[in-house]
C-alpha positions, 0 to 999 in steps of 0.5 A: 500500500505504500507503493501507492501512496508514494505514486499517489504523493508524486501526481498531488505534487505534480498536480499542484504545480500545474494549478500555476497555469491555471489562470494563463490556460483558462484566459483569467485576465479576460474570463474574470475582468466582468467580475467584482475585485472580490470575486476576481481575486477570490478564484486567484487565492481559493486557486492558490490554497487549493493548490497548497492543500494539494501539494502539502497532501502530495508531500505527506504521502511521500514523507509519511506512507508508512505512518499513514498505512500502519499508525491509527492516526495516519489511518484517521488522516488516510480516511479523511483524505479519502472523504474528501477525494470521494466528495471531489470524486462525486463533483466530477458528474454533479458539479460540472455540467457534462456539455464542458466534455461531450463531444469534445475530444480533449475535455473529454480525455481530461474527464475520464483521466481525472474520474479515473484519479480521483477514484484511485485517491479515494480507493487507496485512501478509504482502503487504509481505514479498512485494512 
């Protein structure tokens, strides 16, 4: 289980940094410029510490897979994580309308390959609490 941990670590570190594109790719600066300053700078921060949580989350588990796996807090920690991959794993069909992917080829590669992640987060992370 550990073998998973440390993969599952190195792709939240990985995903963390790509949130850095994030403003750039989805065309901010022009999306947002309709929007109040509050609201325009809170897509930039909420961006930002989504990112942070992802890559202190991605850290812990490369750091800390053993105690995470076999420690009764680290397997408290795991469910937890694990609650909130699901709840994100949920969000991938009620949050978003599915007419961003379909028949869209790209949106639709993006879809299947962040339904499949965030299936993997919560298995593995659920699966320590139950092991």
């Amino acid at each position: 289980m550990e073998i998973h941990y440390k993969v599952i670590g190195t792709l939240l570190v990985l995903l963390s940094l790509l949130h850095a594109i994030f403003p750039k790719y989805f065309n901010w600066s022009e999306e947002l410029s309709a929007l109040s300053l509050i609201n325009r700078q809170l897509m930039y921060v909420h961006t930002f510490f989504v990112a942070l949580v992802v890559f202190l989350i991605g850290i812990l588990c490369i750091s800390s897979s053993a105690e995470l796996t076999s420690t009764s807090l680290g397997k408290k920690i795991a469910l937890g994580i694990g609650i909130f991959w699901f709840i994100r794993l949920l969000f991938q069909f009620f949050g978003y309308s599915s007419r961003l992917w379909k028949g869209k080829s790209f949106e639709t590669a993006i879809h299947i390959a962040a339904t499949l992640f965030w299936t993997y987060l919560s298995i593995v992370f659920l699966a320590t609490w139950f092991v």
